[in-house]
N, C-alpha and C positions, 0 to 999 in steps of 0.2 A: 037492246039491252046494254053495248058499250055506251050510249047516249045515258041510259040513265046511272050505272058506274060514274062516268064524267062527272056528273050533277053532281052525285049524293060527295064524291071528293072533294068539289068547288065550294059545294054549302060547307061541309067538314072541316073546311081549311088546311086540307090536308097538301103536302109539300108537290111530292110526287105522286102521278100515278103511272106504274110501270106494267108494262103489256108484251107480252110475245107476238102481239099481231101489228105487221109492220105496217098494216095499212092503215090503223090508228093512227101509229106514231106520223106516216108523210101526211095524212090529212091535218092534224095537229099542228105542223113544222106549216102548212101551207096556209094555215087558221092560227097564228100563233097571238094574235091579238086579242082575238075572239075569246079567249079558252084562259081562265085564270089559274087553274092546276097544271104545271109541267108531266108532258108525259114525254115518258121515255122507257125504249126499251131496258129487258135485265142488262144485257152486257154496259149499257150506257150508265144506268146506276151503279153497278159493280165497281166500274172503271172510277165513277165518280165519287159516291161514300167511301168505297173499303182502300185503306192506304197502310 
């Protein structure tokens, strides 16, 4: 099911996609070429949008 979330973001053009499951996020960080949607965890988006 996260494989198809990924997709449907990628087609979407959608910026982020933000997960609470860290093992997304190191798969992603270790595939980061592969994978046209940034993911990343809440606190990483927080950190990064809200100023």
């Amino acid at each position: 099911m996260d494989a198809l979330h990924i997709a449907m973001a990628e087609k979407g053009g959608i910026d982020f996609f933000v997960t609470s499951d860290d093992r997304i996020v190191h798969h992603y960080k270790e595939n980061i070429q592969a994978i046209k949607v940034s993911i990343i965890n809440l606190l990483e988006f927080v950190l990064k949008e809200v100023k």
